[in-house]
N, C-alpha and C positions, 0 to 999 in steps of 0.2 A: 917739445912735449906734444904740440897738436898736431905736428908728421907722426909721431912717433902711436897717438894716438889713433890718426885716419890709416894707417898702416894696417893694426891691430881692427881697423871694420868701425871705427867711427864714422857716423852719417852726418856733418853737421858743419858749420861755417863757423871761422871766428870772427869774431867784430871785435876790433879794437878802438875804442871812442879814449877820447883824450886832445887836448891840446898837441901842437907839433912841440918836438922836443927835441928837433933832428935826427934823429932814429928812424925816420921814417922809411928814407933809401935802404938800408941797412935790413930793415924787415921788411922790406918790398924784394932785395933782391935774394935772403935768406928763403923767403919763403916761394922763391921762384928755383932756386938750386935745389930743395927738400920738396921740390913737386907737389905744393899745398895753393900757389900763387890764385888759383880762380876760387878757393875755398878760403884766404885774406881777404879784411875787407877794412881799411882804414877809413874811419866815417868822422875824425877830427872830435872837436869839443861838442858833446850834449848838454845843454841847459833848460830849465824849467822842464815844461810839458813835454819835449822833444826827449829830454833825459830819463822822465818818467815811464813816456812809450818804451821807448827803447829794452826798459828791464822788465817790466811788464810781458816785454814779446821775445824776452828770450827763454832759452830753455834750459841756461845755465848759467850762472856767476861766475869766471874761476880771475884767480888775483894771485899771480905771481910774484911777490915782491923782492927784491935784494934786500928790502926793509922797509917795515911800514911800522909807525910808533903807534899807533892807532887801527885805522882802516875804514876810513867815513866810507868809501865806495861799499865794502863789504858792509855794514853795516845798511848802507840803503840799498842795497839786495837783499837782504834779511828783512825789512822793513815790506819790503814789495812780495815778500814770499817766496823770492826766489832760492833755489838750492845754489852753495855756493861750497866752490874747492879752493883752498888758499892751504900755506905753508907759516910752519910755526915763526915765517918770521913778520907774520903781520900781529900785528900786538893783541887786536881780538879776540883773535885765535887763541893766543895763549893763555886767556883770561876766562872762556867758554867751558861749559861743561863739556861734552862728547853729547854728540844727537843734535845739536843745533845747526852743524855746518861742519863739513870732511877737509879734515888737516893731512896733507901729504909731505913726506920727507921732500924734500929741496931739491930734485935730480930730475931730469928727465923724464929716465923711466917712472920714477913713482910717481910724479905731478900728470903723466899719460894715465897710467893705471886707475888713478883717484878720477880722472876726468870718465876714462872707460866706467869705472865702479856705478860713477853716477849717472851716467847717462841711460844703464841698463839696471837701473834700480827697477825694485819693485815700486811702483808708483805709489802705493800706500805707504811705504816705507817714506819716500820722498814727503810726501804730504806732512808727513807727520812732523820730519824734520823741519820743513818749513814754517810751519806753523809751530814749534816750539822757540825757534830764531825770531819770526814776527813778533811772538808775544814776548818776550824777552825784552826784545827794541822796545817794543811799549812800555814793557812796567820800569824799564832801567835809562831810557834813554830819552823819551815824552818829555814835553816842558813842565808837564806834571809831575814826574817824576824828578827831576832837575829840580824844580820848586820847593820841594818834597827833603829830597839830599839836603839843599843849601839853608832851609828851613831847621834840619835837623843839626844843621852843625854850629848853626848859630844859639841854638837851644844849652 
């Protein structure tokens, strides 16, 4: 999807941050057959501050998943403001209203196109989004919030 995207006139580097998980050769040397390899950037595990930078300085979320029950990473993208592209098989996703973060069909082409969509947004339009996903994280996901829940069901 991110060949298929920098094809299509994207201007932009992926970083892939995460623990090794042996996949690594595998998408070092995919991404050297698909003529993306200096635009890969495998930066291993972020933690604390280093993990905060990290989303703070990008320019985009996107979370592919084969399956996610949840989505803490998307979630601390949203948290950080950042716009984020994921597919309906991350569990937030499917639990979100529409406006908070762009859900793309499962396939190459559509997870490029949602990536394109977003990157050539109207920046208002972006803003907005993000800032509807921050505040979400906050009122639904805050310890206050969680206190608030756990409060209420015990009532």
């Amino acid at each position: 999807a991110f060949a298929l995207a920098r094809q299509r006139g994207l201007d932009a580097d992926l970083v892939l941050a995460g623990p090794p998980d042996g996949a690594e050769g595998d998408v070092t040397q995919l991404a050297h057959v698909l003529g993306v390899a200096g635009d890969v950037h495998l930066v291993g595990p972020l933690y604390g501050e280093e993990k905060i930078a990290a989303l703070a300085g990008c320019a985009m979320f996107v979370h592919r998943p084969n399956y996610e029950g949840f989505g803490m990473t998307v979630i601390e993208a949203m948290a950080s403001s950042r716009p984020v592209v994921t597919t309906n098989a991350c569990g937030v996703a499917r639990e979100l209203a529409q406006g908070m973060l762009d859900v793309s069909e499962d396939t190459d082409t559509a997870f490029a196109e949602a990536i394109l969509h977003r990157h050539s947004a109207d920046l208002a339009d972006t803003e907005a989004m993000t800032t509807r996903g921050r505040i979400w994280v906050q009122q639904n996901l805050s310890w206050d919030a969680v206190a608030r829940e756990a409060r209420a069901l015990y009532r």
